[in-house]
N, C-alpha and C positions, 0 to 999 in steps of 0.2 A: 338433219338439222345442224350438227359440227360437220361438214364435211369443208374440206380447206380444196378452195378455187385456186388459191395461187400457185399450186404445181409443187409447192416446197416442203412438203411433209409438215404441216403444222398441225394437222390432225392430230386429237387423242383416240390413242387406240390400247388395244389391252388385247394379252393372248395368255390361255394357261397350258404351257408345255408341262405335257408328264412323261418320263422314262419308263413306260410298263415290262416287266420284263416275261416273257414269254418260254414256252419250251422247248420249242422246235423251228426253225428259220422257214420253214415251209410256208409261205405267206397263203395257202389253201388249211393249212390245219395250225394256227395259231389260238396254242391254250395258253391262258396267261400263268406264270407258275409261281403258286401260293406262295412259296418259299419265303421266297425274296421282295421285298417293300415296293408297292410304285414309288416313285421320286415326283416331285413338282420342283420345277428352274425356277428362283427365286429370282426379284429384278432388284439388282442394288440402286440403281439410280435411282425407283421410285422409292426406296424406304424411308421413313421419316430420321430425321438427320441426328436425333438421337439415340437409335435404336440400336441393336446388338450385329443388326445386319448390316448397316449405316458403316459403322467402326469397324467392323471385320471386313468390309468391302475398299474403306480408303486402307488400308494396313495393306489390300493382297496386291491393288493397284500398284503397289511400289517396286511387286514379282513383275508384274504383265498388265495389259492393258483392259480394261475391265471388260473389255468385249472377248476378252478371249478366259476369264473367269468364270467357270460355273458353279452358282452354288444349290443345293438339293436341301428338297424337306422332304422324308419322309412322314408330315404328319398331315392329316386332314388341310387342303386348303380349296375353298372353293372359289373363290375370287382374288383377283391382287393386290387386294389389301387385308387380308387373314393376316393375325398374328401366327406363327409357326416356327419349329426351331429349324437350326442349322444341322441338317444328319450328314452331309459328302459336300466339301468343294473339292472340285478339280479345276487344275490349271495345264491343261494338255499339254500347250507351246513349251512348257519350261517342266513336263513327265514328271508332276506333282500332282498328290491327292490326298487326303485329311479324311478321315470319319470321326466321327463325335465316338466316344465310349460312355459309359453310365460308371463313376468312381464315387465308392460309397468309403466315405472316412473313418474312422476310430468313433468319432460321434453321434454317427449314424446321418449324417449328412450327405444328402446327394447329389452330384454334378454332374454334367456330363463337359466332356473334354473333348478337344480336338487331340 
């Protein structure tokens, strides 16, 4: 029903990349391992232009270009338009990467921090 005839990529389309991480490279005995968080590749371009993702996405653009930014949720998302927070950007081309921490204040306030 959307499918684009003119050859130009006008199509909407959607994918959900997740980072699983695994415990052995043996592509016959791949156990996924608990340890460590799956990640989901967040897409700045679709995020609403207000959003936390939005602003931290034109901010990294000014490192590299935003196709070569990637930024990760480790939290539940099941479609590409889930609310979810920012856990890991990396920026490979320029061997930078950010994780969020949990900073709990004097008030008992809590954030999390790149």
């Amino acid at each position: 029903e959307d499918s684009d005839e003119s050859g130009f990529c006008n199509s909407n389309a959607e994918a959900l990349v997740q980072r699983v991480p695994v415990l052995d490279t043996d592509p016959e005995n791949e156990e996924i391992d608990g340890n460590r968080p799956i990640l989901t590749l967040l897409n700045i371009l679709t995020a609403p232009p207000s959003s936390l993702l939005k602003r931290v996405g034109m901010l990294l653009s000014r490192l590299d270009n935003l196709s070569n930014v990637l930024v990760w949720s480790s939290g539940q998302v099941d479609t590409a338009h889930d609310a979810c927070s920012i856990d890991v950007i990396e920026l490979p081309r320029v061997n930078l990467s950010f994780k969020s921490r949990r900073v709990e204040s004097m008030g008992g306030k809590v954030e999390y921090r790149l």
